[in-house]
C-alpha positions in Angstrom: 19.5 -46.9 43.2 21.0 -46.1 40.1 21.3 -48.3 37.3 24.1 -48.8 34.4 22.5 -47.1 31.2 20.5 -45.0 32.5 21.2 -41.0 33.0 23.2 -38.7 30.7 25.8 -40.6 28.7 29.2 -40.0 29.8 31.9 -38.1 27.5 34.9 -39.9 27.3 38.4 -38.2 29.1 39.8 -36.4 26.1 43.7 -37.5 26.0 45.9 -35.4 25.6 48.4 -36.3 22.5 51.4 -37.7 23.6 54.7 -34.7 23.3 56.9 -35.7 20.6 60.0 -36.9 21.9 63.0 -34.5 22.8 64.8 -34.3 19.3 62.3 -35.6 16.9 61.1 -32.0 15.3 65.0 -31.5 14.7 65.0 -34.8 12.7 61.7 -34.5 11.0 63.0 -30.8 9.9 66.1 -31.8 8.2 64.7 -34.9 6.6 61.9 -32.8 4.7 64.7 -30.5 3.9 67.0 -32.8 2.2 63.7 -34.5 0.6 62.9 -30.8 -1.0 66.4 -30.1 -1.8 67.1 -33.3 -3.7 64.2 -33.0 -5.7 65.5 -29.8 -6.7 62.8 -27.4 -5.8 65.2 -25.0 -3.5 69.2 -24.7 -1.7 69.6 -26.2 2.0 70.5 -22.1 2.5 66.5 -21.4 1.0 65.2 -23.7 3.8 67.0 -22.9 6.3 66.9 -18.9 6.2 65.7 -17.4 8.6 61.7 -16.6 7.3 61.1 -20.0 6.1 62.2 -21.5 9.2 59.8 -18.5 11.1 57.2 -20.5 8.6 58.2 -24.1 8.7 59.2 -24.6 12.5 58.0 -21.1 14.5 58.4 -23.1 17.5 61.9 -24.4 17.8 64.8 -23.4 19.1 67.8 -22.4 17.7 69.6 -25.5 19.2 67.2 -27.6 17.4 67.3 -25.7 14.0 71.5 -25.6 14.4 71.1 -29.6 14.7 68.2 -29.7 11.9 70.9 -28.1 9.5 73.9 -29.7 10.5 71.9 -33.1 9.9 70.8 -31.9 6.5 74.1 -30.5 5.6 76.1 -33.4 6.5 73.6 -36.0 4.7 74.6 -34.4 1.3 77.9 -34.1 2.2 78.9 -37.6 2.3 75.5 -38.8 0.3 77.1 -41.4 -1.9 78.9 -42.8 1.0 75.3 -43.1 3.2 74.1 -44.9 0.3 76.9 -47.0 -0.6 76.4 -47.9 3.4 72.5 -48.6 3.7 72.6 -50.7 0.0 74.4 -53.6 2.4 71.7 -53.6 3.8 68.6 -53.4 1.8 69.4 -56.5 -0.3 66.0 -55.8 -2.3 66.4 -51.6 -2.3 64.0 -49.6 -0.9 60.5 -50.4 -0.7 58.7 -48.5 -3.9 55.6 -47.6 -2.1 57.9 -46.4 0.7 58.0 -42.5 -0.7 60.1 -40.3 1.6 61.3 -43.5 3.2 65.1 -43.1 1.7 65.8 -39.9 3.2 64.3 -40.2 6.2 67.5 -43.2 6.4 70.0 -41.1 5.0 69.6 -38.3 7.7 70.0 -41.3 10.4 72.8 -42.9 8.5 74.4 -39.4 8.6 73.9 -39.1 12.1 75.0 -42.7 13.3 78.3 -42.7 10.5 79.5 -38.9 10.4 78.0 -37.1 13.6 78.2 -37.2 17.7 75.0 -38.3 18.0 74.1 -41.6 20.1 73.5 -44.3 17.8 70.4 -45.4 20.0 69.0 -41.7 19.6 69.4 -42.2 15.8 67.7 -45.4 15.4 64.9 -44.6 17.8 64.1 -41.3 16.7 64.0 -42.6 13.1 62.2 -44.8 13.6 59.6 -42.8 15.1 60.0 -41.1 12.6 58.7 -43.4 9.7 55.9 -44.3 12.3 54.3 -41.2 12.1 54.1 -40.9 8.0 51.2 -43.4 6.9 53.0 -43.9 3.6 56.4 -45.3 5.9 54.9 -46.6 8.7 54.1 -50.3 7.3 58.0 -50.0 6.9 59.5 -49.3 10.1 61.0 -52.7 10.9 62.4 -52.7 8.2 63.9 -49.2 9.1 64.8 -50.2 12.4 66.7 -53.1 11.2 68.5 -51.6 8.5 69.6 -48.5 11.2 70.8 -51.0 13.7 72.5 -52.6 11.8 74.4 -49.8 9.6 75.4 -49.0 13.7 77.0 -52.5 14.3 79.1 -51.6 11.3 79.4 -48.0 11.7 83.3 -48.4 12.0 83.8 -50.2 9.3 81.7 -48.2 6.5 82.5 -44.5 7.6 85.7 -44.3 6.0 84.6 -45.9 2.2 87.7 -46.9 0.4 86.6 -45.2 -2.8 87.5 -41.2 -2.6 85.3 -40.3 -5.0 82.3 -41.7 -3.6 80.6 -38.6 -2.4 81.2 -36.9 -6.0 78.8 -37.3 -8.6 80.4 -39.3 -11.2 80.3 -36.5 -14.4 81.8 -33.8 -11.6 84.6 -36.2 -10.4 84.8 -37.2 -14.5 85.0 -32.9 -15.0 88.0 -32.2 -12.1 90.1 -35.1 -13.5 90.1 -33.2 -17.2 90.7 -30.4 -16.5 92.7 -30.0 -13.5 94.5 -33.7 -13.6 94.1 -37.3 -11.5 96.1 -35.7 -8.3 94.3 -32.4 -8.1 90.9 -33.6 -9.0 91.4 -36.0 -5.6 92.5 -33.5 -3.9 89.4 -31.3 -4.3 86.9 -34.2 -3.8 88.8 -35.0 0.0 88.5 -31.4 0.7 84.8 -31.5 0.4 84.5 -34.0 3.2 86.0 -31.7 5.3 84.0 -29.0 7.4 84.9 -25.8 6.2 86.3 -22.8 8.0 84.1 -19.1 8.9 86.1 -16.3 7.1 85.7 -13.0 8.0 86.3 -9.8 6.6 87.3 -7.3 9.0 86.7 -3.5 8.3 90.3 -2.7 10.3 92.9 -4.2 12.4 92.8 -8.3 11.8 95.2 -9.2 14.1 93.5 -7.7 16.6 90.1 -9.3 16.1 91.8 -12.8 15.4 92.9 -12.8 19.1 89.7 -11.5 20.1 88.0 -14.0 18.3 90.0 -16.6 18.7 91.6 -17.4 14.9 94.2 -16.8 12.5 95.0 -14.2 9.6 95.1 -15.6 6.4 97.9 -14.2 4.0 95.2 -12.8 2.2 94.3 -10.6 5.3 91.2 -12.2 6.0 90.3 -13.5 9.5 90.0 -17.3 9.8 87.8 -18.5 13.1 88.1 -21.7 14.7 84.9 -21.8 16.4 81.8 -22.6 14.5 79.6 -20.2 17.4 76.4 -18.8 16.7 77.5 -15.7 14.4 75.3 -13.1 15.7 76.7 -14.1 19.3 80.4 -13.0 18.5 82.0 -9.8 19.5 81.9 -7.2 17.3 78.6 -8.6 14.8 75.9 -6.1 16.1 78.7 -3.6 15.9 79.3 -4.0 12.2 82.7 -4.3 12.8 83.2 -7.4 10.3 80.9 -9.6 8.0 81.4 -13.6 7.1 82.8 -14.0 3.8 85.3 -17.1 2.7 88.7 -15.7 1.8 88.6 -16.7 -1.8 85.1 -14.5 -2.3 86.6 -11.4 -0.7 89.5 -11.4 -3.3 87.8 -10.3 -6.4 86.3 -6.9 -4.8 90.5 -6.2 -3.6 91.1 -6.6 -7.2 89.4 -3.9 -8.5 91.6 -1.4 -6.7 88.3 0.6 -6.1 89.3 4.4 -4.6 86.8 7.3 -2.9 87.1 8.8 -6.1 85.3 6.1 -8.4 81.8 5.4 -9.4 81.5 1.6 -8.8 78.9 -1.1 -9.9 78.5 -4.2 -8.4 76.2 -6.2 -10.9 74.9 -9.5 -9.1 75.2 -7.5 -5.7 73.7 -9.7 -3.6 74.2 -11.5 -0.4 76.6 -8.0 -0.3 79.8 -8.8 1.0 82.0 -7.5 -2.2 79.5 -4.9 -2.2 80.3 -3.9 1.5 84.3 -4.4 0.3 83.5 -1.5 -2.6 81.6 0.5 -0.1 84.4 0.7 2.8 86.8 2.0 0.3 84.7 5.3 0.7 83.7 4.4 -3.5 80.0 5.9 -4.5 79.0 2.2 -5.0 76.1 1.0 -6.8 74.9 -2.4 -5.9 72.5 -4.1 -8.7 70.5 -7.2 -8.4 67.7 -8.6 -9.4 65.7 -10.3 -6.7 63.8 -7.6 -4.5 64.1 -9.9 -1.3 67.9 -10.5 -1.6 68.1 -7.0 -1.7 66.4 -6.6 1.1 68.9 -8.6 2.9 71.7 -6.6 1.4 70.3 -3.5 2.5 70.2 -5.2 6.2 73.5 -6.0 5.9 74.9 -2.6 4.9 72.5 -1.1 7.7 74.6 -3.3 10.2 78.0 -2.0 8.8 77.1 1.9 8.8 78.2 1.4 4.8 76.3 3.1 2.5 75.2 2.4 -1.4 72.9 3.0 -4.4 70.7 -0.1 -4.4 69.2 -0.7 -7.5 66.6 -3.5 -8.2 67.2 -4.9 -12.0 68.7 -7.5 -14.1 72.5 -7.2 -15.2 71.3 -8.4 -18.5 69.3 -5.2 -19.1 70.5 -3.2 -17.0 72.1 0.5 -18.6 73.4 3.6 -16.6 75.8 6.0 -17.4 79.3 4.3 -17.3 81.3 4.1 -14.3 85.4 4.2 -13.1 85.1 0.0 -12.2 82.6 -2.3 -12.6 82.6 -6.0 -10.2 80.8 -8.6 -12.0 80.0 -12.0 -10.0 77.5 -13.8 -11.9 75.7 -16.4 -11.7 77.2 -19.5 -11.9 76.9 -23.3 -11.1 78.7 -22.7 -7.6 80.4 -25.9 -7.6 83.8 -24.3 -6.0 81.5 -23.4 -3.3 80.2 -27.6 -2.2 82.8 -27.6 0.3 80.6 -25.1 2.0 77.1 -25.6 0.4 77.1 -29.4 -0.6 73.7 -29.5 -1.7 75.0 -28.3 -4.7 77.1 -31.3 -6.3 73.9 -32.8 -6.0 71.1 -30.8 -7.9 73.3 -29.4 -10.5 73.5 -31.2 -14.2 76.0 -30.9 -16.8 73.5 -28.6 -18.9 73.3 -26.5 -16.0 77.2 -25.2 -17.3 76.2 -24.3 -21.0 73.2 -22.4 -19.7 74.7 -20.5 -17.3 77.6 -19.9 -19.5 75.8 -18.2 -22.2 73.7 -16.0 -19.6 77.5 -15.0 -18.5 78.7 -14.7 -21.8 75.8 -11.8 -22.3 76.6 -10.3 -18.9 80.2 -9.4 -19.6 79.4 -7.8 -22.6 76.8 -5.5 -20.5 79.7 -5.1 -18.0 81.9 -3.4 -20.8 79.4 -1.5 -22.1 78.6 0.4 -18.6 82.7 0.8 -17.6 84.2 3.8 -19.6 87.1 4.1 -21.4 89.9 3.3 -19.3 87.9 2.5 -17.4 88.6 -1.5 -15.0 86.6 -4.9 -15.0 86.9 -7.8 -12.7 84.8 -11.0 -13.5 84.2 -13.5 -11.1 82.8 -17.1 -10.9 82.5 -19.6 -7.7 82.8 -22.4 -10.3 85.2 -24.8 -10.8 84.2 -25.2 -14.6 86.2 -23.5 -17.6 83.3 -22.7 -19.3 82.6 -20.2 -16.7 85.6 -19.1 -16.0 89.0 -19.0 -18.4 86.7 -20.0 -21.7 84.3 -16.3 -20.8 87.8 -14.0 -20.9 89.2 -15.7 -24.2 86.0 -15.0 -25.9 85.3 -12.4 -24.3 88.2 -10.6 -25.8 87.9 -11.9 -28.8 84.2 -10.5 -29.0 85.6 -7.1 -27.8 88.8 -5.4 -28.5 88.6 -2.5 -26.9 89.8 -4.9 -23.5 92.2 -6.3 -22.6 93.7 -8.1 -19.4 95.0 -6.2 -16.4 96.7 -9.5 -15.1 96.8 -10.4 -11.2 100.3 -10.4 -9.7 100.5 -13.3 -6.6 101.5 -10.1 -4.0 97.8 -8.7 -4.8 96.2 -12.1 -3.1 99.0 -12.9 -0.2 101.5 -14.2 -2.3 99.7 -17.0 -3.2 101.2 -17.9 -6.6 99.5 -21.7 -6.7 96.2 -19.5 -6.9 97.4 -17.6 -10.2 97.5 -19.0 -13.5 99.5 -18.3 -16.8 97.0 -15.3 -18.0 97.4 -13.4 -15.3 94.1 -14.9 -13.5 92.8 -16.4 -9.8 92.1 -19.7 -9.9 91.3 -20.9 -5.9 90.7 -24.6 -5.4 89.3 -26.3 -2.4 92.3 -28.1 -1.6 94.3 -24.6 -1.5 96.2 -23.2 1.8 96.3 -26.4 3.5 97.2 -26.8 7.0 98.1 -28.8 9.4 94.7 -28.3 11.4 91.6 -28.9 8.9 89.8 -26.6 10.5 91.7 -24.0 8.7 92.7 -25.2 5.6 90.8 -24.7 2.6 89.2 -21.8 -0.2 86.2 -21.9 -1.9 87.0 -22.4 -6.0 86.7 -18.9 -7.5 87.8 -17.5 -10.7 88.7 -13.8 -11.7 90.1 -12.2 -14.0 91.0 -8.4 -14.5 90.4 -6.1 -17.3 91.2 -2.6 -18.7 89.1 -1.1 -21.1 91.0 0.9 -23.8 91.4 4.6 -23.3 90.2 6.5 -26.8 93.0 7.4 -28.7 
């Protein structure tokens, strides 16, 4: 007769760790995106390409990583009025030893205040959430509290009195200077608003708006009121068109490129003016200076059956013999662009304009140098800030008279005369081509302007 204690000791059943919940991955993803995006170490479009989500979450699927995004893009897009909402209810702040804590309740908050989600999913999952980070976990009552009761209230604290809440305060101060009190609110309420999928189309736009179920703009370009999965619509593995928001596809249509000229685009990258150029039938030469964002170009142009000289180099340096037209788009603080990328009102600082402005400054001059005599300029900013825009053409004609401005007539961009200012140049603004349907109302904020440079005499 056997006895307790006495034979081989017995392994313990090995358990099997319990499946997160349905959803949870989605949530944890966006929350460590926002937290690496607010601390300024890369874009929402940086984490959510396609390799670093192959990197960061190989396992989930493109519903989850569509919701992961939508989470994260939606936190930064109405940040200051999640934080206005949750300070109600922290009546001491957040917890100082509670690091990560904050956004993992602002990507609830933005669920519960500003997104279809169940408000039970939100809590729960968040709460989960902070459970499973040992530097949050000693805190989840305190989360769950707070969530539960931001939902109780949800109706109340979605719609924030204050419009300017979800503008940091030296932008909103910026927009009020320089383009007045009315416009300046304007701008800030079209932020809030999701913005529209532009397309440019290689040929016949009324015929893929009713494929694809949109509108053409006056500027020609195709606006979509579906928000599907791009590489799921007609005519994308064809090449037949490439996203691109209408005011970003006006600069390239400036140029008035032909099959006959030698074109450069500096700053070439993501491609889409670049594609514009090439599908003229111009000998286009597309410079830039990251290797992989090239690489994506190159993809791009692959996809289009459009052709160009891809060169990998900084526009600051970069010399060649001079060509018919030169596009430059430089780099800029992108802040006509947080409509659609709203990360960026948020990790951008007023120094960022003087820096960037100077880097411009020495980039037109190496755009004047490369275009021959008689030879045409556009410049091109999506930036809402002077600096970058009208204050780079003044000087830059002062600095160099052998240009001069080839002004912009309306006709050129749909007969949109709001867009063009007394010099002759695009100014787009958020709030321009409204509609009665938000879904497609709206432009991204882009300058241009035009130039000539002066045939010898």
């Amino acid at each position: 007769m056997s006895r307790l204690g006495q034979g081989r000791p017995q392994r313990p059943a090995e358990i099997e760790p319990e499946p997160p919940p349905p959803g949870l991955a989605a949530r944890v993803l966006a929350t460590a995106a926002v937290a690496d995006v607010a601390g300024g170490r890369h874009t929402l479009d940086e984490r959510f390409a396609p390799d670093s989500l192959a990197m960061r979450a190989p396992q989930m699927d493109d519903r989850d990583r569509a919701l992961a995004r939508s989470i994260a893009t939606v936190s930064f897009r109405r940040l200051g009025s999640i934080r206005a909402a949750l300070a109600q209810f922290l009546e001491r702040g957040l917890p100082r030893k509670a690091i990560g804590l904050e956004w993992m309740l602002v990507t609830a908050a933005a669920q519960i205040l500003f997104m279809d989600a169940p408000d039970h999913a939100a809590v729960d999952l968040a709460v989960k959430m902070v459970r499973r980070d040992p530097k949050t976990a000693p805190f989840a009552s305190l989360a769950n509290a707070v969530l539960r009761s931001l939902a109780r209230a949800k109706d109340e604290l979605a719609n924030p009195a204050d419009p300017w809440i979800d503008t940091p305060a030296w932008l909103a101060a910026r927009w009020r200077k320089h383009f007045g009190q009315e416009a300046a609110l304007a701008i800030v309420a079209a932020h809030r608003l999701e913005p529209t999928l532009d397309l440019t189309v290689r040929d016949d736009p009324e015929g893929w708006a009713r494929r694809l179920g949109g509108a053409v703009l006056p500027t020609g370009s195709v606006r979509l009121d579906s928000h599907a999965p791009v590489p799921q619509l007609p005519g994308y593995a064809e090449g037949r068109w490439w996203v691109q928001d209408a005011a970003a596809a006006l600069p390239a249509r400036l140029l008035r490129a032909t099959p006959q000229d030698r074109v450069a685009d500096l700053c070439a990258a993501p491609g889409g003016k670049a594609a514009q150029l090439a599908a003229t039938g111009a000998r286009v030469v597309a410079v830039d200076k990251s290797a992989e964002r090239m690489k994506r170009l190159a993809a791009n142009l692959t996809r289009l059956k459009l052709s160009a000289d891809l060169e990998v180099a900084d526009a600051l340096g970069y010399s060649a013999p001079v060509f018919d037209a030169v596009l430059l788009d430089a780099p800029c603080t992108a802040t006509g662009t947080v409509r659609r990328h709203p990360d960026v009102a948020w990790t951008k600082r007023i120094a960022d304009v003087a820096t960037l402005a100077a880097a411009q400054a020495k980039m037109l001059d190496r755009a004047a140098s490369v275009t021959r005599p008689g030879g045409r300029i556009v410049y091109c900013v999506c930036s809402l800030e002077p600096e970058e825009g009208e204050a780079q053409i003044t000087a830059l004609l002062r600095r160099n008279p052998d240009l001069e401005r080839w002004p912009i007539e309306a006709d050129e961009i749909g007969g949109l005369a709001e867009c063009v200012n007394e010099a002759g140049e695009v100014r787009t603004l958020p709030s321009h081509l409204p509609d009665a349907d938000p879904r497609r109302s709206g432009l991204d904020g882009f300058f241009a302007a035009r130039l000539r440079r002066k045939a010898h005499r």
